[in-house]
C-alpha positions, -999 to 999 in steps of 0.1 A, spaced: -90 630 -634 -116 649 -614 -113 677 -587 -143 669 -561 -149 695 -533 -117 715 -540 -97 685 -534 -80 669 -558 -79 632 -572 -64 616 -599 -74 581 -614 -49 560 -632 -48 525 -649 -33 511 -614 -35 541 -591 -56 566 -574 -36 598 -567 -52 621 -537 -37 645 -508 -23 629 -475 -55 625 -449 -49 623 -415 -59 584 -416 -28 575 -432 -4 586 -405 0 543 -395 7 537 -431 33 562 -436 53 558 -412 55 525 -417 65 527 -452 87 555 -442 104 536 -418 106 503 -438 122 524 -474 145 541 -450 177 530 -461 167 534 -497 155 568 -499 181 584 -473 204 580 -501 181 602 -520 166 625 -503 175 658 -469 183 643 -440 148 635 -420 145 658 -384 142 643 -356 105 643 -352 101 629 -390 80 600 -386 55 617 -354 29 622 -357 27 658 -347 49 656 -380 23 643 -399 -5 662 -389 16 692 -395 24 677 -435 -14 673 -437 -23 711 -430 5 720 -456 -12 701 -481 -45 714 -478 -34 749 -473 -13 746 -504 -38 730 -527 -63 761 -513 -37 786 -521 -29 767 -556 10 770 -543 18 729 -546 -2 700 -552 12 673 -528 -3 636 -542 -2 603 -522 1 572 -549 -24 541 -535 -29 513 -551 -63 514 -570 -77 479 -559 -62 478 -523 -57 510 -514 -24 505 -502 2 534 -498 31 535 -523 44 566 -520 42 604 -531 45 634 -558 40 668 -550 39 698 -576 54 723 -553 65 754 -561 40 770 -588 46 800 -599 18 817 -620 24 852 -638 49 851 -666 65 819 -656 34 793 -656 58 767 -635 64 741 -606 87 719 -596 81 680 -590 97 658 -567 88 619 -556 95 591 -536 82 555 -532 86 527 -511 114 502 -511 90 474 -519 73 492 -550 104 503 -569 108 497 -606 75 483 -609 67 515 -634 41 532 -602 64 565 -606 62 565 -648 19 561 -640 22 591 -615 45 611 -632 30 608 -665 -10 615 -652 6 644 -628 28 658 -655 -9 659 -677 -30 671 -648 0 704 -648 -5 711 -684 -44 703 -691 -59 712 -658 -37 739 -640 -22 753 -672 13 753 -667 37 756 -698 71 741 -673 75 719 -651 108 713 -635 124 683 -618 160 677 -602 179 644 -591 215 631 -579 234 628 -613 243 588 -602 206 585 -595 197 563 -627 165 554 -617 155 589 -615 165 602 -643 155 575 -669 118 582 -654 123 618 -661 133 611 -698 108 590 -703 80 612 -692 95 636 -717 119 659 -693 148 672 -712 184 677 -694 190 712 -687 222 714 -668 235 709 -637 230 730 -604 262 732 -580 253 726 -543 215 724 -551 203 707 -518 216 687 -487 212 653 -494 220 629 -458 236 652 -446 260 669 -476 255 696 -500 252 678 -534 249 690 -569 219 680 -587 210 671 -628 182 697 -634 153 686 -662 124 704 -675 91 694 -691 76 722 -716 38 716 -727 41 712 -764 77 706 -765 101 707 -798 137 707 -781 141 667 -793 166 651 -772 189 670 -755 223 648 -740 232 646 -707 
């Protein structure tokens, strides 16, 4: 892990983690466009204008304002050797003061699912919250019949919490949502779901 001119980037066994840049517009909209039937199920309902590139440009500014204001960390995963685009995490939401926290949410291409990408970035940006930024929580929420999503969770040491009742519109419906937390130097032990 190494910050390098205020920017952020984050080396894993497989993966460099780093913000959007407006050179990657091509390759996320296509891998946007190609994943879209898997991660509508999953995820708001996209505008209109979701894969323009006024869109993009506009995602782009967010990140680097955020990441300047320490408010979110948004992370595109590439490949290490090839560069390619796999997906994304983004630490949004920190809160400093009392409550040390953020919230992490994550999606990645069709193609690259269940390939263990997500545990890599998940793991490294869960470490890069706790060692770097100093954060004691982190929290993370998913569909409950999302699986997928919340085995990753477990096994990057989240802990069920609960569940939240009409936590966000997912394709189109208010859904509830299973609600997880990561503590640094956690001693709950498992907690069942």
């Amino acid at each position: 892990m190494l910050r390098l001119r205020g920017r952020v980037r984050i080396d894993t066994e497989r993966l460099v983690l780093r913000p959007p840049v407006h050179a990657d517009f091509r390759h996320w909209t296509a891998l946007r466009k190609e994943s879209e039937e898997f991660l509508k199920q999953w995820e708001p309902e996209w505008s209109r204008d979701h894969l323009t590139r006024k869109a993009f440009v506009n995602r782009v500014y967010w990140a680097n304002r955020s990441i300047a204001q320490g408010t979110a960390l948004p992370l595109f995963l590439t490949e290490r050797t090839s560069g390619s685009l796999l997906g994304a995490i983004t630490l949004d939401n920190i809160r400093r003061g009392p409550a040390q926290a953020g919230t992490i949410g994550y999606w990645i291409g069709s193609n690259f699912a269940r390939q263990g990408y997500m545990r890599e970035a998940l793991d490294a940006t869960v470490h890069y919250a706790f060692e770097v930024l100093d954060l004691s929580r982190l929290e993370s929420a998913c569909l409950p019949e999302n699986a997928a999503s919340r085995g990753l969770l477990e096994k990057c040491g989240y802990k069920y919490e609960g569940v939240a009742q009409s936590y966000l519109q997912i394709n189109g419906r208010w859904r509830n949502h299973v609600l997880y937390a990561n503590l640094r130097g956690d001693r709950r032990g498992r907690v069942a779901s």
